[in-house]
C-alpha positions in Angstrom: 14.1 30.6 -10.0 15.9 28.8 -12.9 19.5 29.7 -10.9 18.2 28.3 -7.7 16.7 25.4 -9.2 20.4 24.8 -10.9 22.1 25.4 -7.6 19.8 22.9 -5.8 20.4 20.0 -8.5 24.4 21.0 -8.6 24.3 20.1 -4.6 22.0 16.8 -4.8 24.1 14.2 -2.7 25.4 11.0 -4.6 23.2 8.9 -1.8 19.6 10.7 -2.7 17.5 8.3 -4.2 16.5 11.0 -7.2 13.9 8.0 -8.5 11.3 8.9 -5.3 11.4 12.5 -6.3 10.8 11.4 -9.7 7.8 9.4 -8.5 6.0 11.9 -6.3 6.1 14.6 -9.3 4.8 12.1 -11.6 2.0 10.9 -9.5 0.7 14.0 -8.6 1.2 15.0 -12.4 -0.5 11.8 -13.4 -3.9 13.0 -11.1 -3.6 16.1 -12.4 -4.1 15.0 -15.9 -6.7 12.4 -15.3 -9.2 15.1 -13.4 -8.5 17.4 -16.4 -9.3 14.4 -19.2 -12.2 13.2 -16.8 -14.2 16.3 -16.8 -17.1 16.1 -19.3 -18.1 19.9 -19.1 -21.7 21.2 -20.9 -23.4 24.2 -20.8 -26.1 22.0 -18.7 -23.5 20.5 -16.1 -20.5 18.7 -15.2 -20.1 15.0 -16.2 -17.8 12.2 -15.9 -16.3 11.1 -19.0 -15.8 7.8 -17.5 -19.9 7.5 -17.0 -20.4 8.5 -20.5 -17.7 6.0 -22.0 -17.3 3.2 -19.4 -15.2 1.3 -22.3 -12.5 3.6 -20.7 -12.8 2.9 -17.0 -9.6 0.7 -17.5 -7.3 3.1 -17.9 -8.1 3.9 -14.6 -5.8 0.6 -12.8 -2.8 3.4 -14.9 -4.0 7.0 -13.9 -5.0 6.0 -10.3 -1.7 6.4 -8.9 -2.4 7.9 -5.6 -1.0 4.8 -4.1 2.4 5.9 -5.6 2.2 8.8 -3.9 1.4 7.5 -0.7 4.2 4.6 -0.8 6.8 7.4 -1.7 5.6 9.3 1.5 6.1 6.0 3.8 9.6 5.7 2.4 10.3 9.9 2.8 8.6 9.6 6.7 11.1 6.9 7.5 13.9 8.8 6.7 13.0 11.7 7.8 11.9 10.4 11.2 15.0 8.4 11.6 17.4 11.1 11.0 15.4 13.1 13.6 15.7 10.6 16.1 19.7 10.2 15.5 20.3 14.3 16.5 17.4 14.0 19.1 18.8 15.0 23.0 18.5 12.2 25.2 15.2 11.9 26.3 13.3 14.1 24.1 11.6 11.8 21.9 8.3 14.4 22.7 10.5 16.9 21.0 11.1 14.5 18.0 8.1 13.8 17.1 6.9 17.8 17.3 9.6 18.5 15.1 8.9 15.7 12.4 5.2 16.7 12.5 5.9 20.5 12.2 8.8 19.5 9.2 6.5 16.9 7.4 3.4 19.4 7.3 4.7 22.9 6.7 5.1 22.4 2.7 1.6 20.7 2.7 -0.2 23.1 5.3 1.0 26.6 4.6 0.3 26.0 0.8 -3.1 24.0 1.4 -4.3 27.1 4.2 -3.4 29.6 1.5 -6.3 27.9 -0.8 -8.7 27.5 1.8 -8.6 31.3 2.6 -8.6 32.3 -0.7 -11.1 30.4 -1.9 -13.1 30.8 1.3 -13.1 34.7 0.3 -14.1 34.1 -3.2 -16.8 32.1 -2.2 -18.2 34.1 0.6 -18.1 37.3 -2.1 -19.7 35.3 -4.8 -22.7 34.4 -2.2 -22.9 37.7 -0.6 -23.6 39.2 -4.3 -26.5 36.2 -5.1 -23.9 34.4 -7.2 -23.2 30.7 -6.9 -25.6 29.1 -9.4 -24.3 27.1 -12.4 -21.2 26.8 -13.0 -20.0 28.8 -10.5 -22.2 26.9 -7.7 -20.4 23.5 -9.1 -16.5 25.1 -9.3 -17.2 26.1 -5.8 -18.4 22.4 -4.8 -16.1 20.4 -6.3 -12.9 22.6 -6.9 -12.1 21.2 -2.8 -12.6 17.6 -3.6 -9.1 16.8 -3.8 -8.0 17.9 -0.6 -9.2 14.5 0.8 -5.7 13.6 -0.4 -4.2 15.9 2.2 -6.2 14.5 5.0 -5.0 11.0 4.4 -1.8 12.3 4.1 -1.8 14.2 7.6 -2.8 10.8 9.0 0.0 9.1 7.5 2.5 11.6 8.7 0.7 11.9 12.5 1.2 7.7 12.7 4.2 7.4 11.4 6.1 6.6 14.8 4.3 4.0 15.8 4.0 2.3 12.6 7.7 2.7 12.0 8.0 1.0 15.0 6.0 -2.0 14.3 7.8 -2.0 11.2 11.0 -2.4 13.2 9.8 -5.3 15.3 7.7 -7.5 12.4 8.7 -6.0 9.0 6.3 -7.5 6.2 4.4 -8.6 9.3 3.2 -5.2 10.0 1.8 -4.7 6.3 0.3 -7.9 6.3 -2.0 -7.4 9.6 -3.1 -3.8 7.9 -3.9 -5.4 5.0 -5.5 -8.6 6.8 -7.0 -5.7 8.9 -8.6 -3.7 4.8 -9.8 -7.9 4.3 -11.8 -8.4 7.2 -13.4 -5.0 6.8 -14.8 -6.1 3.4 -15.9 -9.4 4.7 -17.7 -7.7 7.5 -19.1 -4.6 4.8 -20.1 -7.2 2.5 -20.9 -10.5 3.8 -21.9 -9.5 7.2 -23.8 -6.1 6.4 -21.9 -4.4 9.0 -22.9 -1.0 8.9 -20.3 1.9 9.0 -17.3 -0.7 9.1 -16.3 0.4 5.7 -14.7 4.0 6.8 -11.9 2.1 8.8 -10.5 1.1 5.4 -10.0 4.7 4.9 -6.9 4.0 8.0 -6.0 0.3 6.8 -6.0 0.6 2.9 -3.9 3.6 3.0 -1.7 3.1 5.9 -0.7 -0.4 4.1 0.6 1.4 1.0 2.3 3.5 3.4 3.9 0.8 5.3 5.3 -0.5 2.1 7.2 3.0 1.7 8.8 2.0 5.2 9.9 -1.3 3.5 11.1 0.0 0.7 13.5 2.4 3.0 14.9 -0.5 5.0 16.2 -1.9 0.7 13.4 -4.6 1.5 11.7 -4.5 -1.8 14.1 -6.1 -4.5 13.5 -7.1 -8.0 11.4 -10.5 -7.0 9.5 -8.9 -4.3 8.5 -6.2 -7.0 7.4 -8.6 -9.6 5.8 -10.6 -7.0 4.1 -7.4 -6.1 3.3 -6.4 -9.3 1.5 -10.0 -10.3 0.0 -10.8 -7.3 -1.6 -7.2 -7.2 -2.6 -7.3 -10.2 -4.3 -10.9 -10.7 -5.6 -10.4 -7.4 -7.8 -6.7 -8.2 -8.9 -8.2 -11.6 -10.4 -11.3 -9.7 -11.8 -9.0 -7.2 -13.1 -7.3 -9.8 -14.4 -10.2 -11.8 -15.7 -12.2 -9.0 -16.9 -9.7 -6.4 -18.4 -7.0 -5.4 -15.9 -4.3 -6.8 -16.3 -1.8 -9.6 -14.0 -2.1 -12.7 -12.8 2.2 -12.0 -10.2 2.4 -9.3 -11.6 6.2 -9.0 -15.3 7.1 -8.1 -17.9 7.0 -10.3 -21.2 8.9 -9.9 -24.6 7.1 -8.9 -22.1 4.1 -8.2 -23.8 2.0 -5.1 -20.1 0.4 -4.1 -16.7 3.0 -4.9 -13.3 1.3 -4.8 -12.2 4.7 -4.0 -14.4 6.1 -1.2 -14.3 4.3 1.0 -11.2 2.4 0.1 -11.5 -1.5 -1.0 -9.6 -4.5 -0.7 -9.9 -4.4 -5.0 -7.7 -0.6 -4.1 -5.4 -2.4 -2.1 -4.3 -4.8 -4.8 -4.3 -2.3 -7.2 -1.9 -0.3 -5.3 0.4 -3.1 -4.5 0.8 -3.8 -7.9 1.2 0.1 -9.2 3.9 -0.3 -6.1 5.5 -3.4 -7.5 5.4 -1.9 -11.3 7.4 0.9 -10.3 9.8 -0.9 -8.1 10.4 -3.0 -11.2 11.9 0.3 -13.5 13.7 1.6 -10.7 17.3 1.1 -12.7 16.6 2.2 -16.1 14.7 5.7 -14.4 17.8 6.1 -11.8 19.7 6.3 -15.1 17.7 8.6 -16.5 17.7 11.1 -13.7 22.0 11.0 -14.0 21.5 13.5 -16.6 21.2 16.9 -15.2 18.9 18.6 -17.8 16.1 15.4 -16.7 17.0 16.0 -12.6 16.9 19.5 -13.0 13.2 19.4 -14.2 12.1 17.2 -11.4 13.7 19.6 -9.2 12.0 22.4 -10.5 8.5 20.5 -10.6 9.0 19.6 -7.0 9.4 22.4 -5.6 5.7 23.6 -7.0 4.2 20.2 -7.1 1.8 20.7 -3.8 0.6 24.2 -5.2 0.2 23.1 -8.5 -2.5 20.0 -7.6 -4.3 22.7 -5.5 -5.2 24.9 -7.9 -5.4 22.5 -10.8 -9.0 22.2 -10.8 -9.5 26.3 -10.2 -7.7 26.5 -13.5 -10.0 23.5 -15.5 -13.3 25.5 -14.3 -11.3 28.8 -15.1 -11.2 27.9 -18.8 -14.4 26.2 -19.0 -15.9 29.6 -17.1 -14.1 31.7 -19.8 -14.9 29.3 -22.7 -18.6 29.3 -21.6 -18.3 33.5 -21.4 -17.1 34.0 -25.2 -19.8 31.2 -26.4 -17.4 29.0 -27.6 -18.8 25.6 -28.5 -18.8 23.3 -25.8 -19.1 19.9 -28.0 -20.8 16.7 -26.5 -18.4 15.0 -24.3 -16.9 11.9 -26.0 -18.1 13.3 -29.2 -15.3 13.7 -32.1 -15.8 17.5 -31.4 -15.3 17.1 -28.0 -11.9 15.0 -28.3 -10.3 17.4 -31.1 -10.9 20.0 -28.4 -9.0 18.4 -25.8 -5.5 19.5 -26.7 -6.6 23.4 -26.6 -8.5 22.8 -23.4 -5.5 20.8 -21.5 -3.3 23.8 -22.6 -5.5 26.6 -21.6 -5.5 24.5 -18.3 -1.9 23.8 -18.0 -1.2 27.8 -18.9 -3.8 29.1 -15.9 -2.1 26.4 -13.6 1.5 28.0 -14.6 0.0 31.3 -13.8 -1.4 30.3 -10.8 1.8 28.4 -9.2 3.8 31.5 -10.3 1.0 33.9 -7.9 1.3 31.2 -5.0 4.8 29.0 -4.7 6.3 31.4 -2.5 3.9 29.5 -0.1 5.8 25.7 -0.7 8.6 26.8 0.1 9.6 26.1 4.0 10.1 28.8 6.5 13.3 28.6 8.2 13.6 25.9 10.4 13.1 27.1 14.1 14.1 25.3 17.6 11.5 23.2 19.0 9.9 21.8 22.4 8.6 18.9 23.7 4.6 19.6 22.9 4.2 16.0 21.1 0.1 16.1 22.3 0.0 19.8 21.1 1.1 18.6 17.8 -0.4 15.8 17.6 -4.5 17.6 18.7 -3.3 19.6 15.8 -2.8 17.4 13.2 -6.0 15.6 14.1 -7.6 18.9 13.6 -6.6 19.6 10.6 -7.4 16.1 9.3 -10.8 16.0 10.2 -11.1 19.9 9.0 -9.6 19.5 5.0 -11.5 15.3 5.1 -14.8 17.7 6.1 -13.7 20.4 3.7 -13.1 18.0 0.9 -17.1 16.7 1.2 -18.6 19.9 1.9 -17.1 22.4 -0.5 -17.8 26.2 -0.4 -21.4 26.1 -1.9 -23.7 27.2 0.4 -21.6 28.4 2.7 -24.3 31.1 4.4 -26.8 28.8 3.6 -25.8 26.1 6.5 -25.3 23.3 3.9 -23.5 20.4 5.6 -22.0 17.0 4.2 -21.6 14.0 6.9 -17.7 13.3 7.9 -18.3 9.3 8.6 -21.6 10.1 11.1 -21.2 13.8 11.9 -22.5 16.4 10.0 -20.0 19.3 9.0 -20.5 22.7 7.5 -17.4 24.7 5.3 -17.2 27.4 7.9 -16.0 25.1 10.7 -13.9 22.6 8.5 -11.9 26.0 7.8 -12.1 26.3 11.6 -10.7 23.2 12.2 -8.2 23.3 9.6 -6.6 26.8 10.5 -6.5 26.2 14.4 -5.2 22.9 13.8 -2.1 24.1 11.9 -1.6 27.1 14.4 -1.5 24.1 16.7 0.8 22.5 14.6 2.9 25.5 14.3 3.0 26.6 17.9 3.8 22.9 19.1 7.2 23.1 16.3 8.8 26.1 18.2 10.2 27.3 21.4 13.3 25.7 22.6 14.8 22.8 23.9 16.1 20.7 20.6 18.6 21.8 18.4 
């Protein structure tokens, strides 16, 4: 790998903006670490370490970076879609967007499919042998939470023409009626009572971020737009915060009766647009940075595991807490001076099993060769709907009681693991069969 992984930073063009790749790595890397320092694991249970030390719940507005990720998607869908379009036949726009679905998915899907079946497997072995209590009942609850991340993603990629387009015609215009659209669905949740309204924030809060990627292609965020960005965002969530409704955690807490996280809030919204402006703002002295080939290299090399490695990140965290629990090793009180001198031995155990894990699974990341494609643009699209609704449903249900019927409600409809996995698989065969056949080269 270490050759390849040479050859692929020797070839970089002079025109890649190496400071994106630098940011999706880091903000996945960033979640990563935050889930691992957030877990307050006992013998009785699995905590939050935020709950049991709110003092902390600030450094949440710095490890809730999720928006990063997102605004770096927005930027890469622009590009990607774009160049698409330039090579597209005349007329075959269907084709195009097909192709860009089928390109934008395949290093999140294949990947993401590959831990659903394995984990579907586990799970279904554990229950048929009366296992599934304890820890092993909460690993096999929780250890699919983050794929919510991959739903919102898929919806950013499926809407991604359209939104380009609006982009196109109205520019800041079209973030600032999604994000007028995340206000007035807080004034209706809040001050109205409006039941259910909240869940379109899921669409607005997220696809505003996004937008701003699409901004950031078209060289539209400069150094006073990021500061302004930065400020505004951030005066703006701590008044929220202050003044209103919102949570100080920009990441859920349990038992909490409003989360700035699930659904999304406007208090998310300025905290992402000032994450967005912060980063803008050390653009330069990172691009100079990633110049030197040792530093590109390594984000090279984390990129090309990155997706794998949030997947299994939390399988590895209940992996050593399983095997710490197995050789009775102390498990102190969380937030206890115990507990925080065993941090560094936990967060490499989990890094080590995470290594281990990426090694068993990357082959997965990497793209099959590309393939000639058709015009099945409904196809694709039907697909990538599927699949949302599928790993968003997967995401709340988990594996736990999966003979047992147990279901968690997707917005108003109830959804059990087995057909979440249904969705998600015949979604991305849909996916897959709508990227290939002929008729674009």
């Amino acid at each position: 790998m270490g050759s390849s992984v040479r050859e692929l930073a020797g070839a970089t063009p002079a025109t890649r903006d190496r400071y994106v790749d630098l940011l999706r790595v880091g903000s996945l890397g960033a979640v990563v670490l935050g889930h691992w320092l957030m877990a307050a694991v006992t013998p009785d249970g699995v905590g939050n370490l935020l709950a049991v030390v709110p003092a902390l719940q600030p450094l949440t507005w710095l490890l809730q970076v999720m928006p990063v990720f997102f605004f770096v998607g927005g930027f890469s869908h622009a590009l990607s879609y774009r160049s698409l379009l330039r090579k597209r036949p005349e007329g075959a726009e269907d084709s195009v967007y097909s192709a860009f679905l089928r390109a934008r998915l395949q290093r999140l899907l294949r990947p993401t499919m590959v831990f659903v079946l394995v984990w579907g497997a586990a799970a279904l072995l554990v229950q048929l042998l009366g296992g599934g209590g304890g820890l092993t009942g909460v690993t096999l609850r929780m250890v699919t939470q983050p794929l919510w991340f991959i739903g919102i993603y898929l919806a950013m990629v499926a809407f991604t023409p359209p939104l380009l387009r609006l982009h196109e015609r109205y520019g800041w215009g079209a973030f600032a009626g999604l994000a007028g659209a995340a206000v007035a669905v807080d004034v209706l949740r809040f001050a109205a009572g409006v039941p259910y309204v909240e869940f379109l924030n899921f669409a607005f809060v997220w696809l505003a971020v996004h937008q701003l990627g699409f901004l950031r292609a078209d060289g539209r965020i400069r150094l006073r737009r990021a500061a302004l960005l930065a400020g505004g965002g951030l005066v703006t969530a701590a008044a929220l915060v202050a003044l209103g409704p919102y949570p100080l955690s920009m990441v859920g807490m349990p038992g909490e009766k409003v989360s700035n996280m699930a659904p999304p809030t406007l208090a998310l919204l300025a905290h992402g647009l000032w994450l967005v402006g912060a980063v803008e703002l050390l653009r330069a002295p990172a691009a100079r940075l990633l110049e030197r080939p040792r530093v590109w290299r390594t984000v090279v090399a984390a990129n090309g595991v990155a997706m794998t490695a949030f997947l299994w990140h939390l399988t590895a965290m209940f992996g050593v807490y399983g095997a710490l629990l197995a050789l009775d090793v102390d498990l102190p009180e969380p937030a206890s001076a115990a507990w925080w001198a065993q941090v560094p031995l936990r967060l490499a155990l989990a890094a080590a099993l995470t290594a281990a894990l990426v090694a068993a699974f990357r082959t997965f990341e990497r793209p099959a060769a590309s393939a000639p494609v058709q015009g099945h643009g409904p196809l694709a699209a039907l697909g990538a709907t599927l699949c949302l609704l599928g790993v968003l449903g997967l995401s709340m249900v988990g594996f736990n009681g999966l003979l047992d019927g147990r279901t968690a409600l997707l917005i108003a409809i109830p959804v059990s693991a087995p057909a979440a996995v249904a969705m998600t698989l015949g979604g991305w065969l849909l996916v897959e069969r709508a990227g290939r056949g002929r008729g674009m080269r």
